[in-house]
Every structure is written in structure tokens, then in C-alpha cells.
SEMILO-567502 format. One line per field, with one value per residue (C-alpha): chain; residue in three letters; residue number from 1; x, z, y. Coordinates in Angstrom, 3 decimals. Example, Ala and Ser with C-alpha at 12.3 -4.5 7.8 and 13.67 -1.06 7.14 Angstrom:
% residues 2
chaine: [A, A];
residu: [ALA, SER];
num: [1, 2];
xx: [12.300, 13.670];
zz: [7.800, 7.140];
yy: [-4.500, -1.060];
END
This chain:
% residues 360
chaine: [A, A, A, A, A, A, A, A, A, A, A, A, A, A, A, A, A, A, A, A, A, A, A, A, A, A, A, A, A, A, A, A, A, A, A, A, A, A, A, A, A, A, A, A, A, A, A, A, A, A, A, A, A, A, A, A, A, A, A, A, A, A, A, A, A, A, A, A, A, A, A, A, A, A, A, A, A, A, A, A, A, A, A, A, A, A, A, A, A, A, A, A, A, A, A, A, A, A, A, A, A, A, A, A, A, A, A, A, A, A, A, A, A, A, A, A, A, A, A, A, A, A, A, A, A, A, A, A, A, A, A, A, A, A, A, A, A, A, A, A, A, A, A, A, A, A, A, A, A, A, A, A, A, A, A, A, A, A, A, A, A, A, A, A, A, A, A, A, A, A, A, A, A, A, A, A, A, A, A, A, A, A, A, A, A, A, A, A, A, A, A, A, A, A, A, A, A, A, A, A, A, A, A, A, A, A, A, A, A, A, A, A, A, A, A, A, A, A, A, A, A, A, A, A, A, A, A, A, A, A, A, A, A, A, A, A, A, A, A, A, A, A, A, A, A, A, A, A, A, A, A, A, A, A, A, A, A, A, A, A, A, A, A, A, A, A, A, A, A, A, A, A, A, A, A, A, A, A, A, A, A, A, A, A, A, A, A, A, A, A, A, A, A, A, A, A, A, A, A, A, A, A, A, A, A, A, A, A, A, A, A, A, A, A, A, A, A, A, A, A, A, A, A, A, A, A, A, A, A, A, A, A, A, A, A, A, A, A, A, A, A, A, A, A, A, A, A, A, A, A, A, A, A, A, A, A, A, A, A, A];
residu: [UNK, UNK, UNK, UNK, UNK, UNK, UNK, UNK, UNK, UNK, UNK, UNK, UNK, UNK, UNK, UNK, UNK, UNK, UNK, UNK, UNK, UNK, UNK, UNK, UNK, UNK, UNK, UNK, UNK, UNK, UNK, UNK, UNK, UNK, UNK, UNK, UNK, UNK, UNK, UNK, UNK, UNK, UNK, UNK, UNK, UNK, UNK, UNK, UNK, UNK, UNK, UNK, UNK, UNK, UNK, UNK, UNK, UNK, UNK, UNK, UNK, UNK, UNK, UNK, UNK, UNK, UNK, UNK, UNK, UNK, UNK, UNK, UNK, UNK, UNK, UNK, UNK, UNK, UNK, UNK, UNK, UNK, UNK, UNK, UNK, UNK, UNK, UNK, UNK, UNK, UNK, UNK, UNK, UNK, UNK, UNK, UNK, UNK, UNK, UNK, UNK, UNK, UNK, UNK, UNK, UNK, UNK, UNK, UNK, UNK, UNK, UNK, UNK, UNK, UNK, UNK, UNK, UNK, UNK, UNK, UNK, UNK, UNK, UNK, UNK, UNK, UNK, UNK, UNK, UNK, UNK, UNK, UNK, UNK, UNK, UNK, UNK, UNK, UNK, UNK, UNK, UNK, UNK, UNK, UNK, UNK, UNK, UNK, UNK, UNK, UNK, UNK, UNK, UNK, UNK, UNK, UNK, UNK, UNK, UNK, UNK, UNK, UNK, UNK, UNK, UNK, UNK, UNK, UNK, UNK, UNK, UNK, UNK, UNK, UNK, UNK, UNK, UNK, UNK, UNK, UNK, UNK, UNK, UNK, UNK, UNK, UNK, UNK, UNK, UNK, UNK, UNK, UNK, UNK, UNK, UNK, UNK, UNK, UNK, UNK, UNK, UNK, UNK, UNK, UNK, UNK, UNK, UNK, UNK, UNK, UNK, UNK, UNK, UNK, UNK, UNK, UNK, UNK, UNK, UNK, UNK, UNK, UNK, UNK, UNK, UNK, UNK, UNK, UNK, UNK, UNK, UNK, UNK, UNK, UNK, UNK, UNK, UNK, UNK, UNK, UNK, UNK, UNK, UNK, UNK, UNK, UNK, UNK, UNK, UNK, UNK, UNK, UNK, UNK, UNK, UNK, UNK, UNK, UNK, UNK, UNK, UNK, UNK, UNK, UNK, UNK, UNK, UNK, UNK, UNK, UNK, UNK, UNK, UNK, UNK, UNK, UNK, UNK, UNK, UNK, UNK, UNK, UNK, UNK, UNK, UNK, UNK, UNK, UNK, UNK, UNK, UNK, UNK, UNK, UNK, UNK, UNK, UNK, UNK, UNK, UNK, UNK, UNK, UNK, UNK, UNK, UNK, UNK, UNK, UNK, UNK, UNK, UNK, UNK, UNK, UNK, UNK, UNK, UNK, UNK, UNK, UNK, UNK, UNK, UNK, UNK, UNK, UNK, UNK, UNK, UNK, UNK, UNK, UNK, UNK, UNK, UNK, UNK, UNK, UNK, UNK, UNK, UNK, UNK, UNK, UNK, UNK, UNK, UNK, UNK, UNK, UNK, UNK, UNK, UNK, UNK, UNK, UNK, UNK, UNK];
num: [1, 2, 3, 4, 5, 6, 7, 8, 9, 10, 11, 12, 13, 14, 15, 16, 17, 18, 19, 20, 21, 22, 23, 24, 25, 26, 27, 28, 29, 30, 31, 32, 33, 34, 35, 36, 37, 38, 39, 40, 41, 42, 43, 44, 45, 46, 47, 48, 49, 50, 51, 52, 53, 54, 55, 56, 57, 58, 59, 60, 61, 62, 63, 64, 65, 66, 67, 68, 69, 70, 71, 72, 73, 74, 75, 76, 77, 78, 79, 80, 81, 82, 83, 84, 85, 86, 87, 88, 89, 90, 91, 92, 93, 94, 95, 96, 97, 98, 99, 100, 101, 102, 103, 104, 105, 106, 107, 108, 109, 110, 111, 112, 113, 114, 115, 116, 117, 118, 119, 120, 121, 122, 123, 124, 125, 126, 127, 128, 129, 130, 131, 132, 133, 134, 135, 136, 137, 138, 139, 140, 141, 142, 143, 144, 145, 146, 147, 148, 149, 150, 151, 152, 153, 154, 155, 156, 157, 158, 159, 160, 161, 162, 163, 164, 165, 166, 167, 168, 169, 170, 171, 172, 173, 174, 175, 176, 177, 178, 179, 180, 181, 182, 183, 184, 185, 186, 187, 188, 189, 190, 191, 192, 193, 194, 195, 196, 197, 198, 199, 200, 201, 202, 203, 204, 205, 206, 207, 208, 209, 210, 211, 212, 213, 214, 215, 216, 217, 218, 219, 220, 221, 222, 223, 224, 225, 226, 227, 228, 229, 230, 231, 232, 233, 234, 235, 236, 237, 238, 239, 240, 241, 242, 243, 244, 245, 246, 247, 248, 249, 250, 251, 252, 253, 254, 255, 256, 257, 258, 259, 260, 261, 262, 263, 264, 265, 266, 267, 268, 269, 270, 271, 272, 273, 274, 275, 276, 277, 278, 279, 280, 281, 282, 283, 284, 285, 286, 287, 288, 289, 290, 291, 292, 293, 294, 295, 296, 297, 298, 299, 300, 301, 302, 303, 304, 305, 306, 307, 308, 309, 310, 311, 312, 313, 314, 315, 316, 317, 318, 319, 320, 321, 322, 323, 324, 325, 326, 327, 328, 329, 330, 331, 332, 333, 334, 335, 336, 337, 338, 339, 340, 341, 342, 343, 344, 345, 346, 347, 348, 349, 350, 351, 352, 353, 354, 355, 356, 357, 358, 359, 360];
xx: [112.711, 110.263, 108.244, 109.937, 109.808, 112.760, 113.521, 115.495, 116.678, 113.601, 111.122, 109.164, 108.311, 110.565, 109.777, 112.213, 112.031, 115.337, 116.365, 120.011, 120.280, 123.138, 124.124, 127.542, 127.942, 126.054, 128.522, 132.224, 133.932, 136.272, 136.841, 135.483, 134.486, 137.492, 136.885, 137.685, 134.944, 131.663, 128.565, 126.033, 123.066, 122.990, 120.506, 119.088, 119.500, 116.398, 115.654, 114.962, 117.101, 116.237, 119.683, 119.894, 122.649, 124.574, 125.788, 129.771, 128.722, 128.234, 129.899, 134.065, 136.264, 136.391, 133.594, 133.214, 132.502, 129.720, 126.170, 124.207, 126.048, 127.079, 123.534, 122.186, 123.697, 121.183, 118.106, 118.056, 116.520, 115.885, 119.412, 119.482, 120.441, 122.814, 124.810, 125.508, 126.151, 128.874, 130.458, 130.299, 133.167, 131.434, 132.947, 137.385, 137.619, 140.979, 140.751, 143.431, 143.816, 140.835, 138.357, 135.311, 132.386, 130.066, 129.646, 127.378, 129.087, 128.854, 125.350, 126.674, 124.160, 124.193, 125.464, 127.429, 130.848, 133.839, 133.187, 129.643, 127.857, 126.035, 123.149, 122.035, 118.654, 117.829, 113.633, 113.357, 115.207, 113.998, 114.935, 115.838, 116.285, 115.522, 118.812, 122.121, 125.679, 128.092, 131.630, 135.195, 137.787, 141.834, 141.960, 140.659, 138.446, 138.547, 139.911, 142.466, 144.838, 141.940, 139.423, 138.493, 139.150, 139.500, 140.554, 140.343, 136.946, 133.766, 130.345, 127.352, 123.727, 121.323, 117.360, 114.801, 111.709, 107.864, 107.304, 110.755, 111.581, 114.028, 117.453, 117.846, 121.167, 121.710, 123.125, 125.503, 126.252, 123.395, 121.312, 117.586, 117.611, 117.920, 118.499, 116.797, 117.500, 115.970, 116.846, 117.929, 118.455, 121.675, 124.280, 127.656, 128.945, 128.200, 130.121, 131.502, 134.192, 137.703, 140.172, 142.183, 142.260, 143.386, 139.990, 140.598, 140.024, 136.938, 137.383, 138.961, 136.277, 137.567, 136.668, 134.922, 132.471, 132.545, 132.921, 131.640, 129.388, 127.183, 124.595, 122.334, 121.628, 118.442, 115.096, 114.820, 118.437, 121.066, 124.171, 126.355, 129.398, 132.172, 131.741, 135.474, 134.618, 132.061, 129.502, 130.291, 129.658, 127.556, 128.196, 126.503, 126.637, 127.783, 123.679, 123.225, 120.163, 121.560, 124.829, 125.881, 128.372, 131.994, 131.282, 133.530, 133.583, 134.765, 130.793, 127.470, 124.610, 125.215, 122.419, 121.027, 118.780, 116.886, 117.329, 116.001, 117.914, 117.352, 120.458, 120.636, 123.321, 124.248, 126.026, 128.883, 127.808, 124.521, 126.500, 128.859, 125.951, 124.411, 127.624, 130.976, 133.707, 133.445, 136.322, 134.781, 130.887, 128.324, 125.085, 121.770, 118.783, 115.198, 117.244, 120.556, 123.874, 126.593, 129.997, 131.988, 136.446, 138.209, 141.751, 143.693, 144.732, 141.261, 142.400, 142.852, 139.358, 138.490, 139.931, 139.278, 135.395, 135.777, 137.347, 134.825, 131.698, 133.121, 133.550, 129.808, 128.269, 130.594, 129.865, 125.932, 124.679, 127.620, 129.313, 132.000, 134.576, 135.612, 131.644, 130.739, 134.084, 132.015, 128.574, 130.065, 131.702, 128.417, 125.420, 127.148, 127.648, 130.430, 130.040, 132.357, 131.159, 133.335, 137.038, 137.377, 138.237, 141.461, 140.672, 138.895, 135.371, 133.954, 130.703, 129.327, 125.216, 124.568, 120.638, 119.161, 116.568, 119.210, 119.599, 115.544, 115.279, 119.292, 120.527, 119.527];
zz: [156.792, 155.045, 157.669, 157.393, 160.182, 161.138, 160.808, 163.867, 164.217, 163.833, 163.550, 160.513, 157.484, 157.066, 153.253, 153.262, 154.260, 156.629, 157.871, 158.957, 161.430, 161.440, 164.636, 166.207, 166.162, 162.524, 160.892, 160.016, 159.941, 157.267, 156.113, 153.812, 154.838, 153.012, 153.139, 156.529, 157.980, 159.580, 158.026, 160.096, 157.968, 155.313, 153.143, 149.805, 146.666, 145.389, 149.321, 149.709, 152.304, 154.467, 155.377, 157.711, 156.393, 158.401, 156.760, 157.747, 157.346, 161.086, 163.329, 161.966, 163.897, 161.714, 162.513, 166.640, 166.482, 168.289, 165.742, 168.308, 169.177, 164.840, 163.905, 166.719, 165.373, 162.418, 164.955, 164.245, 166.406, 165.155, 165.205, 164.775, 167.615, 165.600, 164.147, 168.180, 169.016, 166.311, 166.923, 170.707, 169.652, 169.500, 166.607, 166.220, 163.569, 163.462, 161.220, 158.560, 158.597, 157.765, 154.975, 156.107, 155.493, 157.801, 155.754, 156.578, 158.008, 155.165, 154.123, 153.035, 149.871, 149.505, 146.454, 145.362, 143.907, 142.220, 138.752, 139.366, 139.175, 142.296, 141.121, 143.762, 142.760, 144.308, 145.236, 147.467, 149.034, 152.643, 153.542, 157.331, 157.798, 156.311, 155.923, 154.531, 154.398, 151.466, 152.821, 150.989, 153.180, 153.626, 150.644, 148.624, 145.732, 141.837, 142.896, 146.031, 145.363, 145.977, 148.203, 151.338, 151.278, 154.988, 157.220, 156.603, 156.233, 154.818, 155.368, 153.973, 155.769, 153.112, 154.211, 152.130, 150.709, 152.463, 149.700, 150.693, 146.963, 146.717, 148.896, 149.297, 149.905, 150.835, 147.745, 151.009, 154.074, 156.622, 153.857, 153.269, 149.356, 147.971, 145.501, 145.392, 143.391, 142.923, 144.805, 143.311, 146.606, 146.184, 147.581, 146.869, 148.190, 147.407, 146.993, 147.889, 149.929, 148.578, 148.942, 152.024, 155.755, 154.671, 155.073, 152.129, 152.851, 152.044, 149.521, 146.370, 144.486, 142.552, 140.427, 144.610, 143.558, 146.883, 146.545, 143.211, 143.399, 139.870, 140.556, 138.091, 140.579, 141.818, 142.441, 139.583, 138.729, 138.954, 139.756, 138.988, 140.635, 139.703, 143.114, 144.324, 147.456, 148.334, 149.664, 147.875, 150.964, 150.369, 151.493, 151.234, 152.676, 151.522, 151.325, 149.182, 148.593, 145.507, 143.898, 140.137, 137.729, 139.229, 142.717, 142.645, 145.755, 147.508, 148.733, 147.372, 149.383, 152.421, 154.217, 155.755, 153.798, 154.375, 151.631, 150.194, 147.828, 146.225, 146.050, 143.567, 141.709, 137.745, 137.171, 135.610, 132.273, 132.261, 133.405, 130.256, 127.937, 128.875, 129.056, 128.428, 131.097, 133.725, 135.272, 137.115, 137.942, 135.357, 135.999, 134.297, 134.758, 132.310, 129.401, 129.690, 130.256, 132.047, 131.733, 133.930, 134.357, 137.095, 137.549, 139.605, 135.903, 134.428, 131.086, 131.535, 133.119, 130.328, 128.039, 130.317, 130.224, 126.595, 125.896, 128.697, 126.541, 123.311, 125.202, 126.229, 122.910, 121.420, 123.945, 124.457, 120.968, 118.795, 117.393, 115.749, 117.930, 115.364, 114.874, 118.542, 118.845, 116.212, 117.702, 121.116, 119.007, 117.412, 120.234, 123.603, 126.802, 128.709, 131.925, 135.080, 137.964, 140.251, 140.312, 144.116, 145.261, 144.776, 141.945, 139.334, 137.780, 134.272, 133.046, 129.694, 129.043, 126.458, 125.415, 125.263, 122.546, 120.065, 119.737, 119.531, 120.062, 119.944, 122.694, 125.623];
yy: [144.783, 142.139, 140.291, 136.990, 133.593, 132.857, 129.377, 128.197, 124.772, 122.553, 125.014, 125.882, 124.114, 121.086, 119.259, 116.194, 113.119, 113.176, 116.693, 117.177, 120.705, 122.778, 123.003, 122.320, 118.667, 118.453, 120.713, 122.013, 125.063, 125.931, 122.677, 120.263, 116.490, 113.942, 109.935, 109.470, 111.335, 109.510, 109.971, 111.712, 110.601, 107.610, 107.160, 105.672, 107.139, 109.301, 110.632, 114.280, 115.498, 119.104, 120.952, 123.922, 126.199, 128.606, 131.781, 132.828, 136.554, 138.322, 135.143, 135.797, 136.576, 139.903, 140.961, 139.983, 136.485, 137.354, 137.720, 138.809, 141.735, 142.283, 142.073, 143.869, 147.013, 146.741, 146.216, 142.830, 140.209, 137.484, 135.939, 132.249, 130.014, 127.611, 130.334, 131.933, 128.407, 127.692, 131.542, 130.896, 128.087, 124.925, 124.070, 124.071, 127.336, 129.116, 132.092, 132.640, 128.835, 127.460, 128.988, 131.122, 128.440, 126.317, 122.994, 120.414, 116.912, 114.519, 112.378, 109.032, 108.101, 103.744, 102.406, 105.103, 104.706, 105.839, 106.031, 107.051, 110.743, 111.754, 113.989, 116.939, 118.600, 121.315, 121.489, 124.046, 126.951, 128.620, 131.739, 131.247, 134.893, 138.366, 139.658, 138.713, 140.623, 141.162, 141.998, 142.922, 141.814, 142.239, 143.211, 140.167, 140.474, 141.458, 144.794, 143.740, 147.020, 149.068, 147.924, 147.501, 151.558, 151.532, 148.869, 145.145, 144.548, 146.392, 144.749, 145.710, 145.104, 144.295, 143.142, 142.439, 143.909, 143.701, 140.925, 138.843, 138.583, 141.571, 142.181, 146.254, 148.180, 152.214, 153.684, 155.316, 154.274, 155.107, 156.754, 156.244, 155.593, 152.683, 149.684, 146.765, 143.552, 139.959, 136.754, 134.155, 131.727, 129.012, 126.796, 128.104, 124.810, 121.701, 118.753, 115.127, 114.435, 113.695, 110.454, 110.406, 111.612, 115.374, 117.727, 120.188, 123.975, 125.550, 128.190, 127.169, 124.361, 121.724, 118.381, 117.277, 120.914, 122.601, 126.438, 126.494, 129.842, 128.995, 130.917, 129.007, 126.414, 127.961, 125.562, 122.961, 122.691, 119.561, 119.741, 116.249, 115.536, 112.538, 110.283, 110.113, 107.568, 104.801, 106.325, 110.125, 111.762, 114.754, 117.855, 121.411, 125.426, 128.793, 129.984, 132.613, 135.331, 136.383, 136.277, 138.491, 136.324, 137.225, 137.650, 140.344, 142.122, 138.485, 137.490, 137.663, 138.556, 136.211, 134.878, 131.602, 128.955, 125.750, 123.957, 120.617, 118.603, 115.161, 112.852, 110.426, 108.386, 108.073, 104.820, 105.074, 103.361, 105.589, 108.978, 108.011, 107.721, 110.873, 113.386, 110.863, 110.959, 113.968, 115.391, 117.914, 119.409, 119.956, 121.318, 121.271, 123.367, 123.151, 125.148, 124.415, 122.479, 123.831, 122.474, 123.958, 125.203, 125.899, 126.807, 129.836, 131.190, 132.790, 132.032, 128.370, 127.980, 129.394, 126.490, 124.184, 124.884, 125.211, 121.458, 120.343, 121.539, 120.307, 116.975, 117.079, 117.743, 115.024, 112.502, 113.177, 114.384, 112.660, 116.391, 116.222, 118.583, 121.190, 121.716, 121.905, 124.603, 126.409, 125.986, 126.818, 130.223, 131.177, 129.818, 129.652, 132.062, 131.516, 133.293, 133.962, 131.608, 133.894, 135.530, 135.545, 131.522, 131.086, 129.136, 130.911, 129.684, 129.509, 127.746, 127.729, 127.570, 125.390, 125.405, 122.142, 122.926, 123.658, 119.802, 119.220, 115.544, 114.339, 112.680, 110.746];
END
């Protein structure tokens, strides 16, 4: 196993500005944060923020509830203290009920409203540990017929490599071979809270983000959400080592990160000018745009990503639609965010360069 610190609440390198833990009273557990939930932070737009994220993998109920005892199996020891804290029932969790994640208690960000983008970039992304878990569970997945082959849940202990930059797995259970793959650290979640006093559950993402699972936002990339209250009340978790388009087993590799993020807001006018009227998330990395669709039927997150990018190109570089549906045909991969949330993912990579100098 690669000799990684692990980053326990407060220790370590800490880059932002503000730093929000994730221990019990800083987050929630299966539920995401609606308008009626306090802020635990506020803060100006532009401030780089420091979140501790909590993997679910090794504290369900599962799998013992207890990550000391799931993780000692693997000769693991260093097992962070938030993540016994929030399986030793410090935070309300009823399994079944509520979704699998620990989310973050919302970071009110001033001036942000309605009508407005709030703009998450991603700076850095911690390892807090050096190992993560990729389960199939009660029978959930791409394949639900056919796996978990016995009982309701198969995990899988994956560490990383001497140099922390790969994840390995046995090619069989308990055997000494084998494969090793590149991180690509993440936040499946991230999001702002919805209208009302209803916390929605955790797993299926939405025009709020949340669950999303685009594994493009890595270090350097934005991801803009439509602000649905004052405030937008950001939200992140779901930390992920590495993650293939799909998701298909049900998780990716699973593992806790420390992860800063700069919050700012788009005004509405400006968001407008720059990519027209967003219904839902749209990312952007150093090559790309990524317009995004999400519904429970694949095929209609397919069309929905597909009006969404013909929508972008007509509203930030001035294409006419039936030439962007063309471009989009002939220059553009659409890719499976993942299959496994209830509602389905799609987002399209548009490359920037293709329109030189156009646009804002």
C-alpha cells in the first residue's frame, strides 16, 4: 500500500482560506441540504473553501457500520476519525431510506441569487487516505439480473501504488496479481440546495447537480450550476479516486478527499451572455464544454444533452441550430456520465478551439 498521510480532521495541508471538516455536526447523511437549512459557513464570492469529504464505502450498514472493524480486515490502520464518528451514529442515517452519501452542510455564498450561475472550481484534490472500495450491491448496477453473484453486496479493496498515482485491484479475490489504473480524484456530488423545506435524497442528480458522477471534473475544471435560492447553498461529497464513464458496477473507486474549491457567482445577464439560459449543470475544463442530460430513460438524456449543446453553441458562439446538430454529429463525444443513479447521465465534450476566437 503507497505510503500516504492520512489526513484526519485538521491535520495536514489545509490550502483555503475557510476550511469546513466533515465531522458529525458539519455534515449529512443521505440527504441533500434544501432552502431551509442553516448555513454552516458564509462567505464572499471568489473564496477558496477546504472541504473534508467522507467516503460511504466501509461505514453502511451493509457492510458493519463499523470502518474500523471493515477496513481492519485489509490491515488497514489508518482509519479516519470523522468517518468512525459519523458510522458510530452521530449523524440520523436510516438505510434503505435515505441515499448512501455523506454531504457537506450547505456554504451560503453572499449575493447569490435565483437566476444566477454559481461557479465551483475545483484547485486541488487531497487524497485523505490510501485506499478506496468499489462495491455492487442488492443487485443494483448496469447488470442488476446478474450481479452481486452472491449475496447482497460485493466490495472490492483497492490501495494504491508506492507513487500514490495508481489504484490496484487482484485480478481474483485474495490473489497476488494485479491491475493497476490512474487516478483521476473528483466530487461525484456537488450541488446547491433546492426550494423548500423537503431535503431531496442523495442519489439521483438533477438541474440542483448533486450526484452527478462527470468524471471530467478533475483539478482545473468548472462546474456551473443555475442558483435555485438566495444564497445557493453549496454543497459537496461522493470523493472519488477514479471513476470509468458509466459507473457501471453502481460505485467507482470510493475513497476520501480534501478538496479545495473556489465559489463564485455568474450574474444572470453575464451567465446568459456566455452560455444562454441553463436548465441544468454544465461544466468546463481547459478543452472543453460539457453540456450535460439527465433523465431515468437513457435515451432521453441523451436528447436532452443533445438540445442542451445545440442551445450552448447557439447562445455563446451565435450557430445556427441545424449547423451545431451537424457539428455536434461530425465533432462531438457524447459520453455516459453514469447508468447507476436512478436518473441516468449524459454529457457531451465540446472542444473549445474548434471556435478559435468566437465567443465571449
Amino acid at each position: 500500500m503507497g505510503e500516504l498521510e492520512v489526513l484526519q480532521p485538521g491535520s495536514g495541508p489545509i490550502r483555503g482560506s475557510a476550511y469546513l471538516p466533515s465531522t458529525a455536526d458539519h455534515v449529512l447523511w443521505g440527504r441533500l441540504p434544501c432552502a431551509s437549512d442553516d448555513p454552516v459557513l458564509t462567505v464572499e464570492p471568489g473564496t477558496e473553501i477546504t472541504f473534508d469529504t467522507v467516503s460511504h464505502e466501509g461505514i453502511l450498514e451493509d457492510q458493519g457500520r463499523d470502518p474500523k472493524a471493515f477496513f481492519g480486515q485489509y490491515d488497514v490502520v489508518g482509519v479516519l476519525d470523522d468517518a468512525i464518528e459519523i458510522a458510530a451514529g452521530e449523524v440520523p442515517h436510516t438505510f434503505g431510506v435515505d441515499g448512501p452519501h455523506v454531504v457537506s452542510r450547505p456554504v451560503r455564498v453572499e449575493g447569490a441569487r435565483p437566476g444566477d450561475l454559481l461557479a465551483i472550481t475545483v484547485l486541488e484534490t487531497l487524497p485523505r487516505v490510501p485506499y478506496g472500495v468499489i462495491s455492487n450491491r442488492h443487485g443494483k448496477g448496469a447488470l442488476p439480473g446478474e450481479y452481486p453473484r452472491d449475496g447482497a453486496v460485493f466490495s472490492a479493496f483497492a490501495d494504491l501504488d508506492d507513487a500514490g498515482t495508481h489504484g490496484r485491484l487482484p485480478l481474483t479475490v485474495g490473489g497476488p496479481a494485479q491491475v493497476a489504473f490512474p487516478l483521476a480524484p473528483f466530487l461525484g456530488i456537488m450541488g446547491v440546495a433546492v426550494a423548500g423545506d423537503a431535503r431531496p435524497h442523495s442519489v439521483p442528480p438533477g438541474a440542483h447537480g448533486g450526484n452527478i458522477d462527470i468524471n471530467l471534473l478533475t483539478v482545473g475544471s468548472t462546474l456551473y450550476l443555475p442558483v435555485q435560492v438566495d444564497g445557493a447553498l453549496v454543497y459537496v461529497g461522493d470523493p472519488h479516486f477514479a471513476q470509468g464513464d458509466g459507473e457501471v458496477s453502481l460505485t467507482a473507486m470510493e475513497a476520501s478527499l480534501r478538496a479545495t474549491l473556489r465559489l463564485d457567482v455568474v450574474p444572470h445577464e453575464d451567465a446568459v451572455r456566455r452560455f444562454g439560459e441553463l436548465a441544468g449543470p454544465l461544466a468546463e475544463t481547459a478543452e472543453h464544454l460539457v453540456p450535460t442530460g439527465m433523465d431515468e430513460d437513457l435515451d432521453r438524456a441523451v436528447q436532452d444533452c443533445v438540445r442542451a449543446a445545440i442551445a450552448l453553441l447557439e447562445s455563446r458562439y451565435g450557430m445556427e441550430p441545424r449547423l451545431a446538430y451537424a457539428y455536434l454529429s461530425a465533432a462531438t463525444d457524447f459520453n455516459i456520465s453514469q447508468v447507476v443513479d436512478v436518473v441516468k447521465g449524459v454529457h457531451a465534450r465540446i472542444r473549445k478551439d474548434d471556435f478559435g476566437t468566437l465567443g465571449p
